[in-house]
N, C-alpha and C positions, 0 to 999 in steps of 0.2 A: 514521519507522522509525529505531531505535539502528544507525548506523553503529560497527559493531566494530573497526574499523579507527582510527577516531581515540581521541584520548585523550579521557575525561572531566576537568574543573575542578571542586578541590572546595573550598570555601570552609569552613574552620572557623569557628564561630564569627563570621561575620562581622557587625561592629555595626553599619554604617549601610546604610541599603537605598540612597543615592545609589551609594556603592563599590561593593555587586552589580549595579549599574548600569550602570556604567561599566566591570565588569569585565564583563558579559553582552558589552557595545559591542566592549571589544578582542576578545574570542574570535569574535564573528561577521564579525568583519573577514579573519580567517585561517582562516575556515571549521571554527572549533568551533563545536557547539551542545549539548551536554549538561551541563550545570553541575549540582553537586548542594549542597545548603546544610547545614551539620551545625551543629545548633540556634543557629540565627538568633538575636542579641541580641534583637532588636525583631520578632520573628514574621516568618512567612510566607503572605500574598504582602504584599510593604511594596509601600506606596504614592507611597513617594521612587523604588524604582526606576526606575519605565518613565521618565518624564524624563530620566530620566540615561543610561539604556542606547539614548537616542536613535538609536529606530528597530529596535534588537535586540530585538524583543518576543516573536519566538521561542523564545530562550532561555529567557528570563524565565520563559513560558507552561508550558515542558516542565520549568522547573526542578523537583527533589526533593527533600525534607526527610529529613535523618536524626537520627535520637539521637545516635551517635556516631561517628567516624571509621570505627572497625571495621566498623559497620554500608555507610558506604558506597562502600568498595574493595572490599567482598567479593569482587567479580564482578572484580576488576582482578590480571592477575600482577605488573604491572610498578607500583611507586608512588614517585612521587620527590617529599621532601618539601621544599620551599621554605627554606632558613631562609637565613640572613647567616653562623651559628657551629653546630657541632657538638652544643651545648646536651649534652655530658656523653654522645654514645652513638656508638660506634663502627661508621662506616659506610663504603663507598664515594660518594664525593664527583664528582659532575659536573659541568658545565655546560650551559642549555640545548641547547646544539649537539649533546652528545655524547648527552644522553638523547632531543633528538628522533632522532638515527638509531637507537639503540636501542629506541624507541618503534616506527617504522620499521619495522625488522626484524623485531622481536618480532609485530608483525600481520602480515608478510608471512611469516614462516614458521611460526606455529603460529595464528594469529589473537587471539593473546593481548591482550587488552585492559589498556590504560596510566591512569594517572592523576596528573595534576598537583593537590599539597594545599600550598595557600596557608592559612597561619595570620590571626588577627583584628589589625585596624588596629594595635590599641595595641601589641602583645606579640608577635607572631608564634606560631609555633608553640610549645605548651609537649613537654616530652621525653619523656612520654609518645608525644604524637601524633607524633614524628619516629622512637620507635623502631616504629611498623606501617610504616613503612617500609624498602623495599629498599633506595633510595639517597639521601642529600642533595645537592638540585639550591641551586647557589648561583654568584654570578658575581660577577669580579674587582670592587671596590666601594672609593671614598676611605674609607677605616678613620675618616678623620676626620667622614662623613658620609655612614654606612651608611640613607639614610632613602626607599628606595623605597615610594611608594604602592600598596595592593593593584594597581590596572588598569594602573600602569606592570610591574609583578611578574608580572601574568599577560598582558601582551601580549608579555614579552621570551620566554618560553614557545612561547606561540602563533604567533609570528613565525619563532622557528628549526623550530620544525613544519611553519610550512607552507612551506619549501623545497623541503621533500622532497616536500609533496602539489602543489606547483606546478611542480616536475622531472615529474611523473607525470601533467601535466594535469588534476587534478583545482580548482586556483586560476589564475587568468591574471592577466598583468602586463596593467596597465592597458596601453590602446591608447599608442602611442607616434605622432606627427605623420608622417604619411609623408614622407620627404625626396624632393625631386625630383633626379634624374639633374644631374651635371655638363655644364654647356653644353659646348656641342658646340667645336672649338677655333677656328675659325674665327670664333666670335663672340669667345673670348679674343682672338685676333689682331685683332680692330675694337679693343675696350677697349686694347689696351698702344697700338696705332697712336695712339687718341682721346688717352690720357694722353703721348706722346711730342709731339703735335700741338701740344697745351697748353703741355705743358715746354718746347720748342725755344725758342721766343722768350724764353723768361725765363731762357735760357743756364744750366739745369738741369747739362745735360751738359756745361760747360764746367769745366775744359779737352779741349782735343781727347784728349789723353793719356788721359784719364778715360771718355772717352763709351761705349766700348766696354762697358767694366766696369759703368758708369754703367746703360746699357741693358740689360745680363745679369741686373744686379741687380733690376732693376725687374722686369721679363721675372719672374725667382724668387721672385719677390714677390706678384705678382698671378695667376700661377699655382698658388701653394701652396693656396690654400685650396679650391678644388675647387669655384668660385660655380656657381650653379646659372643658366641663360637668366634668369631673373626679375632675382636679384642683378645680373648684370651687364648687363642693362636698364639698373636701377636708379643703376649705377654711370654709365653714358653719360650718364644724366640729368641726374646732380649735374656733371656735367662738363662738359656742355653748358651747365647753367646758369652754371656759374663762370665758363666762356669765353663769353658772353654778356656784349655791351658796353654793352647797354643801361643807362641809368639804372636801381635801384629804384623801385616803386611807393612815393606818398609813405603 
């Protein structure tokens, strides 16, 4: 079922079926799925795709063909057409940032349906297809090497979109390691004892003058990082070993 809320991808013209490919891949990673194709160089359904859009075969499956642009925004109020330059039409200019929140809003307060139009590999959009647009989406780029690839073009899209649907829980940040609690301090107080134990006799602290300082600092030292019981196991270990007078194994 069409979720109205997200925006549709629409691909003019696009020539190779690996790029709808790969462009399927970026939009199902930030939770688009409705991509539409406005006459395909090499037909539809290609055969390059699915490889390419490894694993995004829903996209793919649901994709639609159109005749021409006109035809497949119809259903969209909002449409921001991708280019690099102006191409000769006078428009409001954004960035993805600004039109994913306006994309945003526009579903949250009237339910209005959004579209992102990426133009074909070689050319980009030609001016016709930028003027059925509302606004030209385009982002800061080396002037000396304006060369983004379709699926880089439409995951920079689909990434500042899905902020706002992963602010609203509808995306999740992947699982993150659970950190364990800071040792408790009393085992910090075995570790600085263990490491002053060590020191003393190799006259660390020496001069007397100094030991005090010497020890504060240490003490600031091995408390800053916040070791966790395991780490500072870990750390008695190594120090145990080092103070350990045995020969090595040969």
């Amino acid at each position: 079922m069409t979720d109205v809320n997200k925006p549709v991808v629409v691909l003019v013209r696009p020539q190779l079926g690996e790029n709808i490919g790969k462009a399927a891949r970026a939009m199902l990673n930030f939770g688009l799925v409705e991509m539409r194709l406005v006459s395909p160089r090499d037909g539809w359904p290609n055969p390059s795709a699915g490889p390419a859009a490894a694993g995004a075969d829903v996209v793919l499956e649901q994709a639609e063909v159109f005749e021409t642009l006109a035809e497949a925004v119809a259903d969209c109020a909002n449409v921001y057409a991708t280019t690099v330059r102006k191409r000769g039409v006078t428009k409001p200019v954004v960035t993805p940032e600004q039109a994913a929140r306006e994309i945003h809003a526009a579903a949250e307060a009237t339910g209005a349906r959004s579209a992102y139009v990426f133009g074909p590999e070689r050319s980009g959009l030609e001016t016709e297809d930028v003027a059925l647009a509302r606004a030209i989406l385009t982002v800061p780029i080396n002037p000396e090497f304006a060369s983004l690839n379709l699926a880089q073009a439409v995951i920079l899209c689909a990434y500042e979109w899905s902020k706002g649907a992963a602010a609203s829980g509808e995306l999740a940040q992947p699982t993150q390691e659970e950190l364990l609690p800071p040792a408790p301090q009393d085992e910090l107080e075995g570790l600085i004892g263990h490491f002053e134990q060590l020191l003393e006799p190799k006259n660390y602290f020496w001069p007397e003058t100094r030991a005090a300082a010497n020890r504060l600092t240490l003490r600031n030292l091995l408390t800053k990082p916040g070791w966790n019981h395991l780490e500072v196991r870990t750390l008695r270990g190594v120090l145990s070993a080092l103070g350990n007078k045995r020969r090595p194994r040969d």
